[in-house]
C-alpha positions in Angstrom: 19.8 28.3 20.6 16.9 29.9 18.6 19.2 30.2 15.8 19.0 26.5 15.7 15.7 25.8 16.6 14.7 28.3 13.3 17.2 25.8 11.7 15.3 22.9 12.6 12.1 22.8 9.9 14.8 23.7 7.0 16.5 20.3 8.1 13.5 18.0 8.8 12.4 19.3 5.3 15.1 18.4 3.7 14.9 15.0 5.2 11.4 14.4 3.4 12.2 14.8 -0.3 16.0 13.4 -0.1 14.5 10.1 -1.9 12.4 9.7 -5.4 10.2 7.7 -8.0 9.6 7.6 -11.2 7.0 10.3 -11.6 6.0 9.7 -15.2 6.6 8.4 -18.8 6.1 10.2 -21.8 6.5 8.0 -24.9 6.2 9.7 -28.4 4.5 12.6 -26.6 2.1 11.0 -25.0 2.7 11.3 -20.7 1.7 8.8 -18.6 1.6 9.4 -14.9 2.2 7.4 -12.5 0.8 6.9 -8.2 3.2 8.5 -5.5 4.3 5.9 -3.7 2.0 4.9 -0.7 1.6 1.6 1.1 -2.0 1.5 0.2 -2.7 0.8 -3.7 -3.7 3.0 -5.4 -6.7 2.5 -8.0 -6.2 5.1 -10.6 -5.5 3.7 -13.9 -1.4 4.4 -14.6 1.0 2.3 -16.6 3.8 2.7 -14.2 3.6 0.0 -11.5 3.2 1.9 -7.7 5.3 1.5 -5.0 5.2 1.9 -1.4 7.6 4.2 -0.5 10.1 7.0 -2.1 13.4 5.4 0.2 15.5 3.0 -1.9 16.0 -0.5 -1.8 18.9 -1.5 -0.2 20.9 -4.9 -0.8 21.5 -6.7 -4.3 19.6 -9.4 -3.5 16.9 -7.5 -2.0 13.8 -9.0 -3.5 12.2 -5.4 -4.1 15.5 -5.1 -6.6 12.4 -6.7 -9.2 10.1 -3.8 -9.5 10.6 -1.3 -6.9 9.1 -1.6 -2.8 6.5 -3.6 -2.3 5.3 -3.2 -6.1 2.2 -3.0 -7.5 0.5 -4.3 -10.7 -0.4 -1.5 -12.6 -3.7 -1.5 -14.3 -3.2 -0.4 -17.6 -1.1 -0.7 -20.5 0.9 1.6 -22.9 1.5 1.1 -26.7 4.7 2.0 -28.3 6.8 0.8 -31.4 10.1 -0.4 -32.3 12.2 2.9 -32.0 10.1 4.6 -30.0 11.8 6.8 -26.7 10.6 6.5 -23.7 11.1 10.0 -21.7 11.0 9.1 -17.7 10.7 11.8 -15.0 12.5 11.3 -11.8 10.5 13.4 -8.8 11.0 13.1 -5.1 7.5 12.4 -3.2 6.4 15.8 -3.1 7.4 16.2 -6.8 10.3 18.4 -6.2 13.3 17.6 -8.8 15.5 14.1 -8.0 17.8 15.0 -5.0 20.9 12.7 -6.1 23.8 13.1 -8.8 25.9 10.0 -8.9 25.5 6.6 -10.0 24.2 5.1 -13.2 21.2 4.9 -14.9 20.0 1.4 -16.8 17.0 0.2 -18.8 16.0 -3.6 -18.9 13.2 -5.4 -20.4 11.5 -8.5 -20.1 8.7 -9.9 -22.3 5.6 -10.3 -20.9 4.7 -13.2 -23.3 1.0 -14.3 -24.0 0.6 -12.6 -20.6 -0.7 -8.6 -20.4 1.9 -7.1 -18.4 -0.4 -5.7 -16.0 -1.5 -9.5 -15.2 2.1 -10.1 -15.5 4.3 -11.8 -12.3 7.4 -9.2 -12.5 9.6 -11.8 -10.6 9.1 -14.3 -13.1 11.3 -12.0 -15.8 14.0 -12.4 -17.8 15.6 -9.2 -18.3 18.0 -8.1 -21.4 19.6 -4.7 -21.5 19.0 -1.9 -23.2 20.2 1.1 -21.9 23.2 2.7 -19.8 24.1 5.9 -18.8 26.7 6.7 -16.7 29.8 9.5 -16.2 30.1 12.2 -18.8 32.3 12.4 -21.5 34.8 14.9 -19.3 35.1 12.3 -17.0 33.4 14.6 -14.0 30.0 14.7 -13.2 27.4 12.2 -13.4 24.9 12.4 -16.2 22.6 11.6 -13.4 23.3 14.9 -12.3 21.3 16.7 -15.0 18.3 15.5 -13.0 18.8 17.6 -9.8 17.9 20.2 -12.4 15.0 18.8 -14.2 16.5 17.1 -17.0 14.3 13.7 -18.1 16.2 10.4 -19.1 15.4 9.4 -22.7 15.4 6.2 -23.2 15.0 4.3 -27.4 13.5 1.1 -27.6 15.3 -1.0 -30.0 14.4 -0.6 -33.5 13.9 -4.4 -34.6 12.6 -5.5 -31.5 9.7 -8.2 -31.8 6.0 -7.1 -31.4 5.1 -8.3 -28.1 4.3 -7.5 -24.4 7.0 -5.9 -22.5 7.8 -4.7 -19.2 10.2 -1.9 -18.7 12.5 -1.8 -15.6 14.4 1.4 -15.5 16.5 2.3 -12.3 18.8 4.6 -11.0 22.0 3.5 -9.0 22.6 6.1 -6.7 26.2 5.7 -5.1 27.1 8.5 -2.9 26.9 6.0 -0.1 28.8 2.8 -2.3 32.4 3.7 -0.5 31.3 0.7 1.6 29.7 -2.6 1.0 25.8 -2.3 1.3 26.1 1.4 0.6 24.4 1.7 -2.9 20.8 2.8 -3.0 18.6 1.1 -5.6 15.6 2.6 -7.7 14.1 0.6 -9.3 10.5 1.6 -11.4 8.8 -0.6 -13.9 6.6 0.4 -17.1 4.2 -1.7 -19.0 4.1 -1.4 -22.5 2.6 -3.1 -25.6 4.9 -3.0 -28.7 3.7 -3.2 -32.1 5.1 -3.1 -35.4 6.6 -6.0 -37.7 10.2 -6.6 -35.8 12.0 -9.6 -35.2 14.8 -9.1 -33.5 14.9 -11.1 -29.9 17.5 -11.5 -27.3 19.9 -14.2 -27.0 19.8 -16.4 -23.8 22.9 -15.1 -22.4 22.3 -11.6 -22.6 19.2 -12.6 -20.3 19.3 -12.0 -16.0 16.7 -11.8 -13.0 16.0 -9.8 -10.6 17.6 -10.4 -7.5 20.0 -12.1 -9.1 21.7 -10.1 -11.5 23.7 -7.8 -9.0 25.8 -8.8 -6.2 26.9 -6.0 -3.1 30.7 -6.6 -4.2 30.1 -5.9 -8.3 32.4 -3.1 -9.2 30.1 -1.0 -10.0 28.4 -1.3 -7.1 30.7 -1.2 -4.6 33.0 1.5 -5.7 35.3 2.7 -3.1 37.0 5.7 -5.7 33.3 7.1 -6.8 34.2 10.7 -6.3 37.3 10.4 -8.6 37.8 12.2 -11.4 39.2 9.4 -12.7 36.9 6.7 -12.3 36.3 4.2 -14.5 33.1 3.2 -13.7 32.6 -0.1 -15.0 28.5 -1.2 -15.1 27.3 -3.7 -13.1 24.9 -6.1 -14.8 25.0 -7.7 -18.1 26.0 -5.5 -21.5 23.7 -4.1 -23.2 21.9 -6.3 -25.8 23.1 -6.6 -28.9 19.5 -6.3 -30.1 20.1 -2.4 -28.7 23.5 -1.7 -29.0 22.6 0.3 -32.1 19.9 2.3 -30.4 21.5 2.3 -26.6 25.0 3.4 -26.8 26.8 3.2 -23.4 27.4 6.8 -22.7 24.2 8.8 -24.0 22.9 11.6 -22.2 19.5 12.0 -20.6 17.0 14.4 -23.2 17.4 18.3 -22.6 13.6 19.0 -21.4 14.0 20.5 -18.1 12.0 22.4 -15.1 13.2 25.0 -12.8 14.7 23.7 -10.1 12.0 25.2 -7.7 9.4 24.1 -9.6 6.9 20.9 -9.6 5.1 19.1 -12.8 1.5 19.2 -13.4 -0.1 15.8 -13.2 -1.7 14.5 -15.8 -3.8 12.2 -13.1 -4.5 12.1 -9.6 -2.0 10.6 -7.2 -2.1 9.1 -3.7 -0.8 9.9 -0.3 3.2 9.9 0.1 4.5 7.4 2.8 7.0 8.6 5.0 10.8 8.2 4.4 13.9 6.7 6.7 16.4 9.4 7.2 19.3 7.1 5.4 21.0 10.0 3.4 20.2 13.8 2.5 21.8 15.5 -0.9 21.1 19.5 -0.9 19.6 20.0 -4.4 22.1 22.2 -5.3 25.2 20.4 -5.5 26.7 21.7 -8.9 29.3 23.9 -7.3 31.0 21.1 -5.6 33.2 20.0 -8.7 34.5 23.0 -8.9 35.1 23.3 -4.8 36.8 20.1 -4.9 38.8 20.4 -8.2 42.3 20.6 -6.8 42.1 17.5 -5.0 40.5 15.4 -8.2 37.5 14.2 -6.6 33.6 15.6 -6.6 31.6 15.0 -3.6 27.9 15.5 -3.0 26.7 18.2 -0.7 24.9 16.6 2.5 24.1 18.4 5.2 26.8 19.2 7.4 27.0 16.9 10.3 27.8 20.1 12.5 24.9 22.0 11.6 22.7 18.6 12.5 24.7 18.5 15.5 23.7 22.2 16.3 20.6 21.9 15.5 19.4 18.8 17.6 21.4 20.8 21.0 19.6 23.3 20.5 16.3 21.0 20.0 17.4 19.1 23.4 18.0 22.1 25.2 14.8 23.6 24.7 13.5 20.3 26.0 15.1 20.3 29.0 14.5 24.4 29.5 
């Protein structure tokens, strides 16, 4: 029984920092960080737009599929130019390193028009694609993967793209709960940013999609029943990318090669407020990397959650040292 009851912290631990955000953006260089999510706003200036909690959103048509939970306006905005690469850091609440490693990982944007995109009504976009990432080239792990252990996701804006007001929506599809319908966890985290430059390239109408609306709980690749094959071929949900990117956003890129140590948590470059407390939906141990090779024979990779017998063991042991 004490065994379990020492057991007990280690698990409701884990439960705290099993979800994430998008901690910051560095573009040419320059980091920009970004609130912890809190249901309260909070009034530091940041050009990442806050939201209210680290847990996902969960259903396609969610209306928090826009922007994130509850999102807020953010109060200031960033400058970048046409070919510029956008460098975003994934942290759970307490800032460890992001806790899941399978799903895709896609870049929108929407222009802003006359409008600052901090005064900007996010559910009024039209989004184009510019960005995908999904399964490595050996077929195996999730490029998402590389941020369990502090990798950052690079991102290029496209290289012609019109001078304008933009917002950014970059997400994270996390689908180690997708074997059923209503399974896939949502990120979504939006950027405001001010391109310059003399471009003139512009998406075409049909390459254009809201948000809800662009994703529906039975897309393939959102409900994908064989996600821990081997042989997946993961098919992204969503429109292609933009033909105004396609040059700059292949399909199949990797995330950039800047990482932390696994145990280790980022400076911040500005204050951030309180963490709200997360659902216990799903719990990934942050060290996951052995099981492609534990599961090799059989052709499929699985993430590492907590063993339902050790929870089981460990909440006995809690209600018998109640009832003692």
């Amino acid at each position: 029984m004490y065994a379990s009851m020492l057991f007990i912290p280690l698990l409701l631990a884990s439960y705290v920092s099993a979800h994430g955000f998008v901690h910051s953006v560095a573009i040419n260089g320059k980091t920009f960080t970004g609130n912890t999510p809190s249901g309260q706003r909070n009034n530091r200036d940041t050009v990442i737009r806050q939201i209210r909690t680290q847990d996902p959103v969960k259903g396609a048509r969610n209306a928090d599929v826009n922007c994130g939970a509850g999102a807020f306006s953010a109060s200031d905005v960033a400058d970048a130019n046409p070919g510029d690469t956008l460098a975003f850091d994934w942290r759970t609440a307490d800032l460890g390193n992001w806790p899941h490693n399978t799903g895709p990982m896609i870049t929108y944007l929407a222009d802003c028009g006359n409008t600052p995109c901090n005064e900007f009504d996010s559910t009024k976009a039209r989004w184009f694609k510019i960005h995908q990432v999904g399964k490595k080239a050996n077929g195996g792990e999730w490029v998402q993967a590389d941020l369990m252990r502090g990798a950052k996701v690079s991102v290029p804006l496209p290289d012609n793209i019109k001078a304008g007001n933009y917002l950014v929506r970059h997400e994270i599809i996390a689908l180690h709960l997708a074997t059923n319908q209503g399974g896939a966890e949502f990120y979504p985290s939006c950027t405001q940013i001010r391109i310059g430059g003399s471009g003139t390239g512009v998406p075409s109408q049909n390459e254009l999609v809201s948000f809800p609306g662009a994703y529906s709980d039975n897309d393939a690749g959102i409900l994908v029943r064989n996600v821990f094959s081997n042989n997946l071929n993961y098919q992204f949900p969503g429109p292609a990318v933009s033909k105004l990117a396609a040059t700059a956003a292949p399909g199949d890129s990797t995330p950039s090669s800047t990482k932390t140590s696994s145990g280790s948590k980022p400076t911040s470059t500005s204050s951030s407020g309180s963490s709200s407390g997360p659902k216990k939906t799903c719990r990934l141990k942050k060290n996951a990397s052995k099981s492609a090779a534990a599961a090799a024979s059989t052709g499929e990779v699985y993430p590492r959650h907590i063993s339902r017998v050790m929870r089981r063991i460990a909440f006995e042991g809690l209600d018998a040292h109640h009832s003692s």
